[in-house]
N, C-alpha and C positions, 0 to 999 in steps of 0.2 A: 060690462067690465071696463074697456075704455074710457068711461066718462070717469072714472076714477085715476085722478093726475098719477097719482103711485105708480102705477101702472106701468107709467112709459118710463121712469128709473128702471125697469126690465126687460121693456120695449126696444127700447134704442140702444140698448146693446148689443140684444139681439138683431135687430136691425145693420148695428155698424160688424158684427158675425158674418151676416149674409152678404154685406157690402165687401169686407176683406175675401172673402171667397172666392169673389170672382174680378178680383183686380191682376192687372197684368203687370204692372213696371211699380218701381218706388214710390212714382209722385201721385200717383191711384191710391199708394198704400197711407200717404203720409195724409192725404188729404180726406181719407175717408176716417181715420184716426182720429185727427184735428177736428173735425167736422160735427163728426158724434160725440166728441169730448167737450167743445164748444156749446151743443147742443144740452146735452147735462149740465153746464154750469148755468146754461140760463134757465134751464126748467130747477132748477134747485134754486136758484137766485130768486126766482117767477114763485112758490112756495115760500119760501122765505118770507117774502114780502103778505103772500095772502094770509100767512100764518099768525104774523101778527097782526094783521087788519082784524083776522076775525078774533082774534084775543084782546086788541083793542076794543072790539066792537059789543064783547060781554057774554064770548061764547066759555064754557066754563069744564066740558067734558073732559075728559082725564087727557085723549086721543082726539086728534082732528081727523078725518078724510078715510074713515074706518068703512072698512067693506069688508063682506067676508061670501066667499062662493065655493061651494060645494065641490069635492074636491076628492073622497073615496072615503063613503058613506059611515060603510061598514065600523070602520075606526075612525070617525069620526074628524078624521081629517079633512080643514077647509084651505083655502088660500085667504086667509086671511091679512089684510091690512091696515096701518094706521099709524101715525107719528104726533110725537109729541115735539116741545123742543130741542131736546137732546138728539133725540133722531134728524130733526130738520137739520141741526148743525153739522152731525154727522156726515148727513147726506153733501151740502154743499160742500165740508171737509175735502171728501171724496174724489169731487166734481173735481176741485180746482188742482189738485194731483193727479189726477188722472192724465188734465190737460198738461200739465206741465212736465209728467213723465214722458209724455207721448212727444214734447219737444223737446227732452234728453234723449229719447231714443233716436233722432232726426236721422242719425248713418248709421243703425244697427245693424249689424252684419256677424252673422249668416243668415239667410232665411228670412227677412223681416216680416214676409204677408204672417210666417207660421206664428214668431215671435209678439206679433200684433194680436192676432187668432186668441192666442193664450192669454196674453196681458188684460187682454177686452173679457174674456170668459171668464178669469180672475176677476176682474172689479164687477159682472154682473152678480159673482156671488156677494159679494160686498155691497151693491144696492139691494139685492133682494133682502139679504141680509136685517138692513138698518129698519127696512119700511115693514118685517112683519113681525103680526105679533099672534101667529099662530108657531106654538112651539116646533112642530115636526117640519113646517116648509121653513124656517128659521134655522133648522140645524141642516136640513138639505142646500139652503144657501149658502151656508155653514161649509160644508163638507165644497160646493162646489170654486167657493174662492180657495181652499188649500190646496187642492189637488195639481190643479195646473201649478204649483210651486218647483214642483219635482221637476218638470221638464224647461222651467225659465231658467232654472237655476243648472242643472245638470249637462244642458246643451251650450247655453248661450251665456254662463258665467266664467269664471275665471279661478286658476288657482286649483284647488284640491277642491272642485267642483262637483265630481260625483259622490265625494263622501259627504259632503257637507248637503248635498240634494236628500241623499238616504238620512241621513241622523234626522235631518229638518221634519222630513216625511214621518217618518216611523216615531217620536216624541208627539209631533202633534196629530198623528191618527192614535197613538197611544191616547194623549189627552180626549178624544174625539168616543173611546170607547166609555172616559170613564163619562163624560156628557151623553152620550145616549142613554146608559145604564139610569143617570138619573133624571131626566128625560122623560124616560117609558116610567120611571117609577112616580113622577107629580103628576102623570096622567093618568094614572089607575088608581089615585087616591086627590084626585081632581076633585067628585064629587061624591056623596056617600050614596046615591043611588048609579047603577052601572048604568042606566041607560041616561044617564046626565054628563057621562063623563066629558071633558074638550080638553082640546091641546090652545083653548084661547089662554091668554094670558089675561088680559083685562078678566074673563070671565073665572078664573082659578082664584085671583087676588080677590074679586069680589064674591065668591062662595067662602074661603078660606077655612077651604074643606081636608087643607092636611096637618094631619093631625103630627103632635108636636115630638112625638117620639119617631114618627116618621123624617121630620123635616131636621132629627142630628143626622138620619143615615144620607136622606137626598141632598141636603146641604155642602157637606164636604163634596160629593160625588160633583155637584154642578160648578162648585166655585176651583175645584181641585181642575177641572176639564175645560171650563173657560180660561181659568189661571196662566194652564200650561202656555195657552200662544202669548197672554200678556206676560210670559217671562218671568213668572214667579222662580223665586229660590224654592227649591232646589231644579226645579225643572226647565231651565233657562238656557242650558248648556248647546243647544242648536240654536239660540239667536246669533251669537256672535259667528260661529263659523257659516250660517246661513249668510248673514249680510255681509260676509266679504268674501263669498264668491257669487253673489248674485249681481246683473249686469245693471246699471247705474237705476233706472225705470223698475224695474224690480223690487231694488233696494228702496226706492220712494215710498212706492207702495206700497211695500211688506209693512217697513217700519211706521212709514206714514198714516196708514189705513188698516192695514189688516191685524196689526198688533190691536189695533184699539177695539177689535172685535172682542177681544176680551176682556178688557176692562166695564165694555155696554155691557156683553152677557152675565158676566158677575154682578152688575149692579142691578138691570132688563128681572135678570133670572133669580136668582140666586137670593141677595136680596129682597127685593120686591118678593116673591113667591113662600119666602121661607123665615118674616120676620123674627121670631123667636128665636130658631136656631142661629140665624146671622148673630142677635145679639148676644146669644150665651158663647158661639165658638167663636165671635171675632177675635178676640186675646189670640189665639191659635195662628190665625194668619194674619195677625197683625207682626207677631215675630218674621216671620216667612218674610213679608213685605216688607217689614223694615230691614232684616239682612239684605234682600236683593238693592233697598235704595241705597246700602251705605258699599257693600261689597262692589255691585255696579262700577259705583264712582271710583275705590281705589283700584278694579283691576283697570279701567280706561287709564289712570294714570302710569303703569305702567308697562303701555303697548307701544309700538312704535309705527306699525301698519294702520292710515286714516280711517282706515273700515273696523279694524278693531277694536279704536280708540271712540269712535261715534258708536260703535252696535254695544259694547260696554256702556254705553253714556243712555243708551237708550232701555238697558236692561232696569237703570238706576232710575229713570224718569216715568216708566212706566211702574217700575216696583212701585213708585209716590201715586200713582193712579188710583190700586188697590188699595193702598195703605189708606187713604184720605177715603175709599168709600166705606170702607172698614170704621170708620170714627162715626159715622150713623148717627149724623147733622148735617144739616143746610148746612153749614156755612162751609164745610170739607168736602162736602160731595158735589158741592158747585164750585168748590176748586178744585176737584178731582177733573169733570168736564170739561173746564178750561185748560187744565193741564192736557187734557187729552187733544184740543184745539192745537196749543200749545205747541209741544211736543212733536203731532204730527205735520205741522209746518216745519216747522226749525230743522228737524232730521231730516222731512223729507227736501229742505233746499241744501242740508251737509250733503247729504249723500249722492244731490246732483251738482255741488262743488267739487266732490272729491274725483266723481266721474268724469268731470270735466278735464280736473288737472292729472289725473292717470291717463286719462286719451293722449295728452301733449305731454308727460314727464317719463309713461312707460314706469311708474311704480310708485308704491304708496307708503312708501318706507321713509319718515320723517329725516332721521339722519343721513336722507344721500338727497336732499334737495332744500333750498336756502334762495333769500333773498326774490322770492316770485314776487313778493310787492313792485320790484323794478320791471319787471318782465312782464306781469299779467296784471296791472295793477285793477280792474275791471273786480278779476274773480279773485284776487287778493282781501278788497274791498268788502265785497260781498261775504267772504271768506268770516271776516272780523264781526259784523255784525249777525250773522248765524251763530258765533264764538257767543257774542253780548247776551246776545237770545239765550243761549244755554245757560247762562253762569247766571242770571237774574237782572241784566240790566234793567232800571225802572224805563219805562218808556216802551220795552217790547214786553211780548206773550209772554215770555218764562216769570219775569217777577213779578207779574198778578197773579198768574195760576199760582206759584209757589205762596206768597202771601196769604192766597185765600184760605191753602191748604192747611198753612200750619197755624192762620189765627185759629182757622175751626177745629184743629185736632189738640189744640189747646184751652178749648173750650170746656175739653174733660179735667175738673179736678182730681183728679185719682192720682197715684204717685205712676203708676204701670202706664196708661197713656202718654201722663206727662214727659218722660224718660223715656218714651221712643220717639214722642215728637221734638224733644233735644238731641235724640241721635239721629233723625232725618234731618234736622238743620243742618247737621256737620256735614253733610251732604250738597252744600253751597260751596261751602271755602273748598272740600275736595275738587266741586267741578271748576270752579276759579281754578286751581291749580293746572291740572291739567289742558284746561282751555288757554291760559295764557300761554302754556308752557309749547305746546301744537301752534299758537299763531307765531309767538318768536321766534321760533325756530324755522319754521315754514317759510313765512312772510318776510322777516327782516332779515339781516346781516348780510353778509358778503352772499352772492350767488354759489350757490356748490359746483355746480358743472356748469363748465364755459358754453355748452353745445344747448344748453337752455336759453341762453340769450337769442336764441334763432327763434324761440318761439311765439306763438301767437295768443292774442287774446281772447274772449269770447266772442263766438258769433253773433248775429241777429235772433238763431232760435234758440241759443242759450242764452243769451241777456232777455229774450222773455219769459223762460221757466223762471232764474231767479230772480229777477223783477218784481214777480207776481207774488211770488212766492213772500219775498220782502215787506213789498206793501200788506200781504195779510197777516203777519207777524208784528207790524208798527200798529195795525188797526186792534190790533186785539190787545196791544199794548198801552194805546193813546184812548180807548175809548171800552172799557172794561163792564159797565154799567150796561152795552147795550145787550153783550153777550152774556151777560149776568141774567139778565132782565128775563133772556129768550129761554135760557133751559131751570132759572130757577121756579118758574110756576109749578114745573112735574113735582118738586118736592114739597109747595107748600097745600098743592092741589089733591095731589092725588098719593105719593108715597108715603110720605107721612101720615097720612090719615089710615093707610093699611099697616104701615110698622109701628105707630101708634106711639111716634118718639118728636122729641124736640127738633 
């Protein structure tokens, strides 16, 4: 089982579990934290690189580094493994939020060993998550990164924190019911004899043994249950109030990583498993996902709390996620991925901006704070270009992902595609609005409060979360072809050839 690299994405979090456990002081906690965190970017980074070697080198399989071990017979459940591009991207996604939550978290208090415990337990569902591609241990990784949501959010957030933990929880185990229900139903119509049946994914796509009046009722059921965490309309209503009382590492995370669990399992699941019905019900949630990208952007416009103004912005960016896998083409579906790169950089460096300047402002209420450019000019800076990021600057992540998305959702001549993908454009000039309208105010003019000029800048472990954060946002935005290159094989390889579309 070890010699299977995948592996230690489960390993070494487990690992840095057993390490939090038995640490005694802060600098135990930060460095076991750091450590393991450090550790996952280079084993993701170390993947990366072999991933495309052997892709260069003329390996052709759907999945690279696929194992699968016995796991409880009876139901045919394995632990199975294996990534493509998508998932490699995923995976270092991940990696480098992790670390960089882990140095927004540098003085969290209360509790930090528990706080850690949790955060770590969270992102092990979120590797186990990316690397399988056995359905049943896929939605148990599933279930294992949401769970600890409730007590990050409910102990160690802020604000009306214990409602906002319950609404979070109970929507998305809501969503989590209607994903089992269909779940257990692609696996009993997996294959037509019972003792064939599997929860593999590669091997369900390659039997494509469910039959097509089955795949209207499982179809809704999966894309409706993935849906709910990426924030679909109408079921979106705990993003916002989640990520403004979740505590800054949290917020990274949720929106940075865990959100995008659903945008993969929609496309992973859903998609892939069920081409026919994707094609005849996308009209259906294509509306759904276009209200969420146009809705999104005008409630962000009119909030005045930093967390409410970004978790809005994130409801609108992820709604373009769905939307663009929904168009069921290369050329949207690999800006769907990118976006989802995108996206969970850019948010996850807002929301450790914003946690920075509520540590030192004591609130996040745009109209009682002014002119931080003179005061912080660091996180002011940084400030602006996570702004640029979101609105489509060329040069960073958001206006290639968004380009891609809407050449290729334009790619459909029909008058119904065409006319949603003109109404997710208007969905630029919204976020320019409110983005410029958050920096002006924030950033420039006169200082609001006199007692702000006392404050300070960012430290050493916050000028390296958003640093990093920075530079992988300019990379995805100065060199677009390379992350192009890496997740679009899955569609010319291997999903396309089972959806049997352009």
């Amino acid at each position: 089982m070890f010699s299977n690299i995948l592996i230690y994405f489960v390993v070494i979090p487990v690992l840095m579990l057993g390490g939090l456990a038995i640490c005694r002081n802060i600098r135990q906690i930060r460095a076991v934290a750091v450590t393991g965190s450090l550790a996952l970017l280079a084993l993701s980074i170390y993947l990366l690189v072999d991933y495309l070697a052997q892709r260069a080198a003329g390996a052709t399989a759907p999945m690279l580094y696929c194992d699968s071990w016995s796991w409880f017979t009876p139901l045919h459940i394995n632990l199975a493994v294996g990534v493509d591009g998508i998932s490699v991207a995923m995976l270092v996604l991940s990696a480098i939020i992790l670390l960089t939550g882990s140095f927004a978290s540098w003085k969290i208090e209360p509790c930090p060993k528990d706080f850690f415990l949790w955060l770590v337990l969270l992102s092990t569902g979120v590797f186990g998550f990316f690397i399988s591609i056995d359905l049943f241990t896929m939605f148990m990784f599933y279930e294992v990164a949401l769970i600890p949501m409730y007590l990050l959010i409910g102990i160690w957030g802020s604000g009306n924190k214990n409602y906002s933990a319950m609404k979070l929880t109970l929507m998305l185990m809501g969503g989590s019911a209607f994903l089992m229900l269909g779940l257990i139903g692609i696996y009993y119509h997996s294959a037509s004899n019972p003792a064939d049946l599997t929860w593999n994914i590669l091997e369900i796509a390659r039997n494509g043994a469910i039959e097509k009046g089955w795949q209207y009722f499982l179809f809704p059921l999966t894309f409706v249950g993935f849906g709910v965490l990426g924030a679909m309309f109408p079921f979106h209503t705990w993003s916002p109030d989640g990520h403004a009382s979740a505590p800054t590492a949290v917020s990274m995370l949720h929106a940075g990583v865990l959100m995008k669990l659903g945008g993969y399992g929609c496309f992973r699941v859903a998609i892939y498993l069920m081409p026919e019905a994707a094609h005849d019900l996308a009209w259906i949630f294509l509306i759904l996902t276009g209200v969420s990208v146009v809705y999104g952007a005008f409630s962000a416009c009119v909030q005045n709390d930093l967390k409410y103004i970004n978790a809005y912005s994130s409801v609108s960016h992820c709604g373009l996620v769905l939307f663009a896998i929904l168009m069921l083409n290369t050329t949207a579906m690999t800006g769907a991925i990118m976006q989802m790169l995108s996206h969970g950089l850019m948010t996850a460096l807002f929301f450790a901006l914003i946690g920075m300047i509520y540590g030192r402002t004591h609130t996040r209420d745009i109209r009682l704070m002014g002119g931080l450019m003179k005061i912080m000019p660091f996180l002011a800076v940084c400030y602006v270009i996570a702004g640029m990021a979101s609105l489509g600057l060329p040069g960073l992540s958001g206006f290639v992902a968004e380009m891609t998305i809407f050449v290729g959702s334009f790619e459909h001549t029909d008058f119904f595609h065409r006319a949603f993908t003109v109404a997710a454009c208007c969905s630029i000039v919204i976020t320019a609005v409110y983005i410029l309208r958050v920096v002006g105010k924030l950033l420039f003019g006169p200082v609001y409060d006199e007692h702000h000029l006392s404050l300070t800048d960012a430290t050493w472990w916050e000028r390296t979360s958003t640093v990093t954060l920075i530079i992988c946002v300019a990379a995805i935005g100065c060199f677009p072809n390379f992350f192009s290159d890496l997740i679009k094989f899955t569609f010319t390889k291997d999903i396309f050839a089972v959806i049997g579309m352009n």
